[in-house]
N, C-alpha and C positions, 0 to 999 in steps of 0.2 A: 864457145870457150866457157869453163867453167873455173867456179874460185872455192876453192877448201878453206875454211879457215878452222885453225887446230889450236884446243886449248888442252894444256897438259899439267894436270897439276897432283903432288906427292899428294897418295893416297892419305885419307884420316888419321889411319892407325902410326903413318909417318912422322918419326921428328922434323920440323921444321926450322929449323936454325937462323937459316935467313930471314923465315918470315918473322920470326920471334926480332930478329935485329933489326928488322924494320918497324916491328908492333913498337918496339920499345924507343927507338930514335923518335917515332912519331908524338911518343908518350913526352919526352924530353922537350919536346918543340912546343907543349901544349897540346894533343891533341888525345886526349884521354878517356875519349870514347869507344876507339878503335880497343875490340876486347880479345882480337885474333886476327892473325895476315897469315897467309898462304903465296907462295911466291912460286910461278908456274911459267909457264913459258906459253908463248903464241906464234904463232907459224900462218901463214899465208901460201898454200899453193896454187899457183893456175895451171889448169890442166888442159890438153888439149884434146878434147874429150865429151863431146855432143851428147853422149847417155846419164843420165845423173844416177844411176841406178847402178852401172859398171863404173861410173868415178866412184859412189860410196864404197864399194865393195873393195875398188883399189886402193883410196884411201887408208880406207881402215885395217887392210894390209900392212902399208906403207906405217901405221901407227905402231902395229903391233911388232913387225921386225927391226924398223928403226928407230922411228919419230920418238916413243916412250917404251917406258921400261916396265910393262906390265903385271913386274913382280912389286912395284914399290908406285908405278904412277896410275894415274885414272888419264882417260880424254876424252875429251868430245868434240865433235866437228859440226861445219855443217857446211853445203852446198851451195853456192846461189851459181846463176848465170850472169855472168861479164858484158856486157855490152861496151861496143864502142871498142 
């Protein structure tokens, strides 16, 4: 068995609103290092799926029709093997 994990986050050129409302709550708390937040999502899939070569490929399928929105998000993934 194999495990996707998918990180998705609005492209650069992207307003960020939420991240911006988190930069700035953060800022409000004291923490005023923080110079930019990006706010993305993360996803976990297991696959049932022994090839890592035909999961990447379905994955990044699975990215491009669903998971993100390619017009406005970036992703990247990656592979391991499940044990147990």
């Amino acid at each position: 068995m194999l495990e996707a994990r998918i990180y998705v986050t609005l492209k650069k050129s992207v307003l960020d609103p939420q991240g911006e409302t988190v930069r700035s709550g953060l800022a409000s708390l004291g923490f005023t290092t923080v110079q930019d937040c990006r706010v993305g999502k993360f996803l976990v899939l297991r696959l049932n799926e022994a090839d890592a070569a035909a999961a990447k490929t379905k994955v990044d399928e699975m990215c491009r029709k669903l998971l993100a929105n390619p017009v406005i998000e970036d992703y990247v993934f990656q592979i391991d093997e499940v044990r147990g």
